[in-house]
C-alpha positions in Angstrom: 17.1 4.3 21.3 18.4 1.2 19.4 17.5 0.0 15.9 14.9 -2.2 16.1 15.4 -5.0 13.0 13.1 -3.6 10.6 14.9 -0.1 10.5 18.1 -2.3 10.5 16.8 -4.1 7.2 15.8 -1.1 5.4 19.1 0.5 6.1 21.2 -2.4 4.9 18.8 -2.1 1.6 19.3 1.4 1.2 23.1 0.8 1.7 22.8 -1.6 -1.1 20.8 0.9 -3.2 23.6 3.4 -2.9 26.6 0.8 -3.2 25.1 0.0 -6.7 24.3 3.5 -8.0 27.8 3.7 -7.2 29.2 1.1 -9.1 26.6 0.7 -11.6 28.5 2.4 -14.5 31.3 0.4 -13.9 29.9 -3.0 -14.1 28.2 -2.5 -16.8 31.5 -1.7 -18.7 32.8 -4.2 -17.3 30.0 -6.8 -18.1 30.2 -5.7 -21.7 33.9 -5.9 -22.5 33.5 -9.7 -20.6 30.9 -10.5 -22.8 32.5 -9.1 -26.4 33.4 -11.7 -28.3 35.8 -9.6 -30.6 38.1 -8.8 -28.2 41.0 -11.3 -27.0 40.1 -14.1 -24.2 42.9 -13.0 -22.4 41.2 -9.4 -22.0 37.8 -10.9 -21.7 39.1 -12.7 -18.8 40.5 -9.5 -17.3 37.3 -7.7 -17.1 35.8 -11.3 -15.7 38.0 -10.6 -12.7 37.3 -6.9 -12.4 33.8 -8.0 -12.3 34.7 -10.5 -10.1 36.4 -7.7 -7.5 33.4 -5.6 -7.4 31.7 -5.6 -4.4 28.9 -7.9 -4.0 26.5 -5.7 -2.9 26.9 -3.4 -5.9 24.6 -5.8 -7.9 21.2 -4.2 -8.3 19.7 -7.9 -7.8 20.9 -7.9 -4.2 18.1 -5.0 -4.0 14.9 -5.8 -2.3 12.2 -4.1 -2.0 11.1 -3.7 2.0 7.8 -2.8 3.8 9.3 0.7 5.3 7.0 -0.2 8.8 7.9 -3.8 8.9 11.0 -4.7 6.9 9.5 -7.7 5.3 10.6 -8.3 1.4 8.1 -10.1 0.4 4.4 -9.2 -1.2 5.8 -5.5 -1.2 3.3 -3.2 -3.3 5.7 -1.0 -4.9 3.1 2.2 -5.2 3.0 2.0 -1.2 6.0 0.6 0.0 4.3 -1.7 2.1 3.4 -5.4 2.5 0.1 -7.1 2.3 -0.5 -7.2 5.8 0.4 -3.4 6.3 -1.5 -2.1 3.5 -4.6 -4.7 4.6 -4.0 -3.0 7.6 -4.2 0.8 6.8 -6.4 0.3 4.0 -8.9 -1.4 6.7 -8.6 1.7 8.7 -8.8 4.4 6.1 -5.2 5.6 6.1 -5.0 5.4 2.5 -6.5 8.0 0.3 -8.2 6.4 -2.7 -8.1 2.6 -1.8 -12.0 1.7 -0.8 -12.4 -2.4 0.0 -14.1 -4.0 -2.4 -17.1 -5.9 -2.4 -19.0 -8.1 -4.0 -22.1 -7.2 -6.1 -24.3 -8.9 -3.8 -24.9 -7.1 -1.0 -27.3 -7.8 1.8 -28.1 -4.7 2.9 -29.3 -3.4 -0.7 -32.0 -5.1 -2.4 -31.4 -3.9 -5.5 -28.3 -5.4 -5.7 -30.0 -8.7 -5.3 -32.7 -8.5 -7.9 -30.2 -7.1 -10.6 -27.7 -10.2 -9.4 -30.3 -13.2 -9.7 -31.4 -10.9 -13.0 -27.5 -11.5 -14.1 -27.9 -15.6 -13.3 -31.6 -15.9 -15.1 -30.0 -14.2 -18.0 -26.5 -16.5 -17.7 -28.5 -20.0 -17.5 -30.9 -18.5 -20.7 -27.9 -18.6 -22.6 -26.8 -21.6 -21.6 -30.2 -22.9 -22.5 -29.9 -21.4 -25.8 -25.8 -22.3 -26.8 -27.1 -26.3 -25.7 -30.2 -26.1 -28.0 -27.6 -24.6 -30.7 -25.4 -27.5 -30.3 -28.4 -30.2 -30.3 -29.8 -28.7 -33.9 -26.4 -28.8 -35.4 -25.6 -32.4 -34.9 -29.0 -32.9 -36.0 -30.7 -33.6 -32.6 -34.0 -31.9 -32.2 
């Protein structure tokens, strides 16, 4: 069987991930003796270039985060490893333990919910009522 391109995207990532564990250390040695202003330019400008020579996948900001189903790097949750559209996905279909689709407070098919939502909105607009009465008296409107 051949790699289809999402396993080939995660692999390139995780060789990534392992080039710069690798050379992690050393860059940042590197990056600080570039960036010392005590030492001479001449060795400042020495480390520059041994930066420079590092591979550029050994930079931990060539890591991305990937969907391990589909590969895509983008709108990756990090607690689940997966996208959006994958976690929509599962979550939709109960694969996920914990994660329950939320709704909003009014519901048709309770009631209750509806009388103690409309109870919320009489009790919003009473305020209202009351903050705009507040104003009137206090710039000596009646």
């Amino acid at each position: 069987m051949g790699l289809n391109m999402s396993d080939n995207r995660n692999l390139q990532d995780q060789k990534r991930r392992l080039l710069a564990e690798k050379f992690e250390l050393r860059r940042k040695l590197y990056k600080a003796f570039a960036k010392d202003t005590d030492l001479p330019n001449d060795v400042r400008e020495k480390f520059r270039g041994k930066l420079a020579d590092l591979p550029r996948n050994s930079s931990f900001t060539r890591v991305m985060n990937r969907c391990v189903f589909t590969g895509r790097a983008r709108s990756v949750y990090q607690m689940f490893r997966v996208s959006r559209i994958v976690f929509r996905d599962l979550a939709s279909g109960g694969l996920l333990h914990g994660v329950k689709k939320s709704s909003c407070m009014f519901n048709r098919s309770k009631p209750e919910n509806l009388v103690a939502f409309i109870e919320q909105i009489l009790v919003a607009f009473s305020y209202i009522d009351f903050l705009l009465s507040l104003g009137s008296t206090v710039k000596g409107r009646s």
